[in-house]
N, C-alpha and C positions, 0 to 999 in steps of 0.2 A: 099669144093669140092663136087659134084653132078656129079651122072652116072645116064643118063639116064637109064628108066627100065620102058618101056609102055605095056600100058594093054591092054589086046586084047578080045573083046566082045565078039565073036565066042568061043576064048577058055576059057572064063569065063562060057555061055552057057552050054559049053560042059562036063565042069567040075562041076557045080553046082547043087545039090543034096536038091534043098528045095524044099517045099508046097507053098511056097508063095513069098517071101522074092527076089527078080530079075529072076524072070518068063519072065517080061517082062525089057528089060534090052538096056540103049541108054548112048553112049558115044560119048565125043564132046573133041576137040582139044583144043578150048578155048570159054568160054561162060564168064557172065557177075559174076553169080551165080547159084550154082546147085541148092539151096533153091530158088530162082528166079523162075528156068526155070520146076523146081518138081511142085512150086503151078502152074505155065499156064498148064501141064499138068494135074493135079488135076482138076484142074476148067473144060479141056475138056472132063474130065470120064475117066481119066487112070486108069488100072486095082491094085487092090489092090498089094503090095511090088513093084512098079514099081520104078525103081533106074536108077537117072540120074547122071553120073560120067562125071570126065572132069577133063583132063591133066593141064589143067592150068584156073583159074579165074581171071578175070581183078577187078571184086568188091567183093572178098572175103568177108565175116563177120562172126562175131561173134557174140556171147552173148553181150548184151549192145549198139550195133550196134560199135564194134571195128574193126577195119579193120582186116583179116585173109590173109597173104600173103606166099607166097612159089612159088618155081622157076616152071616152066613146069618140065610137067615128074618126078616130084620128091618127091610127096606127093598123099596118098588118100584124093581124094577131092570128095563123094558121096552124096546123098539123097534120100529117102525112100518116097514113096509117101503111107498114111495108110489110114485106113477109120474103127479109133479104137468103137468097141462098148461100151464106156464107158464117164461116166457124165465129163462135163469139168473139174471140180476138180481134178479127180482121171488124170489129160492128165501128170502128171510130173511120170507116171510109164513108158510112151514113152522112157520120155530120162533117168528114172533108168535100164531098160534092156535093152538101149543102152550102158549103160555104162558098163553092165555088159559084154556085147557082145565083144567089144572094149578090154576087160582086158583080156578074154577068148583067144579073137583069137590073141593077141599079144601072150601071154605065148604059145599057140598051133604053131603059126608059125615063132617064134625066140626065143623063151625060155626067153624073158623080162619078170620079175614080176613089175607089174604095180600096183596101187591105184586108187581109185574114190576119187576127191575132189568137195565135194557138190556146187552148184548146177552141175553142167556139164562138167565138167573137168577131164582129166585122167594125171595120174602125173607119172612120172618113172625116178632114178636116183635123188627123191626130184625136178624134173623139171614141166613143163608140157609137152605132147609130141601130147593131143590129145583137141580139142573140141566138143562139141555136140552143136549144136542150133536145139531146137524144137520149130516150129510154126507151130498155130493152125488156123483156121478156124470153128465160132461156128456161127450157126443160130438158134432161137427158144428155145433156151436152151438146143441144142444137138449139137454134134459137126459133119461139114461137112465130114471133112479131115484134116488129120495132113503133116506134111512133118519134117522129124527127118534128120537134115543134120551131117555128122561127116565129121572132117577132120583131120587128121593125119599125123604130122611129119615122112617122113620114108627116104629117101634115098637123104637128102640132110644137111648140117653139120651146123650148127648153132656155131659150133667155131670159136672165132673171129669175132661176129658180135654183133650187138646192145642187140642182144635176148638172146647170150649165157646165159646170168648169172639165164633168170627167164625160158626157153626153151629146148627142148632137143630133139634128134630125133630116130628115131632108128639105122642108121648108128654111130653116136656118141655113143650110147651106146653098141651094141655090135662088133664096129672098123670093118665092112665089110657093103657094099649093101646088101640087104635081095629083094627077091621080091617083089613086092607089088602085082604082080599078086594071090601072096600064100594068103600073109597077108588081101587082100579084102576078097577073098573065102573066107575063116575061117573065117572073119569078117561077111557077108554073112549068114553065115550057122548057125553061134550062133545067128544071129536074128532072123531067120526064127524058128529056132527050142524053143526058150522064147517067142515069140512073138502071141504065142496062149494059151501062159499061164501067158498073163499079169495081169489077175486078181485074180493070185493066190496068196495064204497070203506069200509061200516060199520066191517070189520077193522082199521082203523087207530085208527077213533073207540073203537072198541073197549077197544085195545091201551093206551092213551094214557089212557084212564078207570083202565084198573088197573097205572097206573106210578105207583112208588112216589116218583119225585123230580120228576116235573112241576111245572115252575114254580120249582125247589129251586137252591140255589148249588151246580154241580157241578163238580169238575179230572178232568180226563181225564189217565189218564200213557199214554204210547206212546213205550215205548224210553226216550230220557232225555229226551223234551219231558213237559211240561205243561200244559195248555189248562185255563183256567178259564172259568166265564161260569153263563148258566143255563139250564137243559137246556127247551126249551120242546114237546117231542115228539119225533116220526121222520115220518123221509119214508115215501111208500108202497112205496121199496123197503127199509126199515128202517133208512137212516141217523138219524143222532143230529142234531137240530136244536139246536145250541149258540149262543145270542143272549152276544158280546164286544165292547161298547165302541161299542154300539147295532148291530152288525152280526150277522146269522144265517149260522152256515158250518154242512153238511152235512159230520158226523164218520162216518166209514166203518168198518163191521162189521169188525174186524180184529182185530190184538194192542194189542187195549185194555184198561186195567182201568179203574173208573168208581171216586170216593169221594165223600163227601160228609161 
């Protein structure tokens, strides 16, 4: 079951309390992709946090180019348009204080306690409820612009459907609609306010406080390897610190999938 529950630009505007983070702020009924339509505006000089939102996407994606689907009206489906001042390497802090943002403003605007599961992923109820894809834009060895998209299960029930078993959303877990007007703001607000402290060493301490398998037995698959051992953190450019057979090897942001 799905209630509608749409977001309204003007009272997002009027409600919103950041330096940077949807200043400049465009919402659409139905578009292709909000990461699509953030870089055409990147590419023409959008101003720094500008955030393209939309009720419904016909080409949702994810991470690994998976398809990302949900009904109209019934999920945050956003993107950030950045313009970070930091070397390519360090771009995987985008989607760590994304994800921090993400766990913040769910607990602040529905009382869910959430997880980070590395690379991008926010997990609650053991599910997942949220994604993050970040894509960059690098010339010369500096980066142009980033675009950090998150989309978030909220107000529509994944019971009963192909996704129950690895999915979740926030209606399923706390048995009522919640806003999603609330749940953006807050969402919003915790980016704008990390987001000019992404190259601070806490970001890590941070990150690392709200992941969900710290210290846990994890296998990593990549392609047909698999790597076992125990996930003990990330480095500060977001690699996977994997302790095997008393040794620590730094697993790289890539075509991974994580279980446990």
């Amino acid at each position: 079951m799905m209630t509608a529950d749409r977001i309204h630009q003007q009272q997002l505007l009027q409600n919103l309390n950041t330096a940077v983070i949807g200043r400049d702020l465009h919402c659409f009924e139905s578009i292709d992709s909000t990461n699509l339509v953030a870089r055409q505006y990147a590419e023409q000089g959008a101003a720094e946090g500008t955030v393209i939102i939309a009720e419904h996407q016909s080409s949702g994606r994810g991470r690994l180019n998976r398809s990302w689907i949900s009904p109209p009206q019934s999920s945050i489906l956003c993107s950030i348009v950045l313009y970070p001042d930091v070397m390519p390497e360090y771009l995987f802090r985008i989607t760590m204080l994304a994800s921090i943002a993400v766990v913040d403003a769910l607990h602040a605007a529905t009382g869910i306690s959430a997880g980070i599961k590395w690379p991008n992923d926010i997990y609650a109820a053991d599910k997942k409820i949220c994604g993050i894809l970040t894509e960059v834009d690098c010339a010369g060895g500096g980066v142009r612009f980033a675009v950090v998209g998150i989309g978030l299960n909220v107000n529509w029930s994944l019971k009963g459907t192909e996704l129950e078993r690895e999915a979740t959303s926030v209606v399923d877990i706390c048995g009522h609609t919640c806003s999603r007007q609330k749940i953006l703001l807050e969402l919003l607000q915790h980016l704008d306010a990390r987001y000019s402290r992404m190259q601070d060493a806490s970001l890590q301490a941070e990150w690392q406080k709200r992941c969900m398998h710290m210290g846990r037995k994890v296998q990593i698959m990549t392609g047909q390897d698999i790597l076992q051992g125990t996930a003990r953190g990330i480095s500060d450019t977001g690699h996977l610190l994997l302790e095997s057979s008393g040794a620590v090897q730094e697993i790289i942001c890539g075509d991974l999938s994580l279980r446990w």
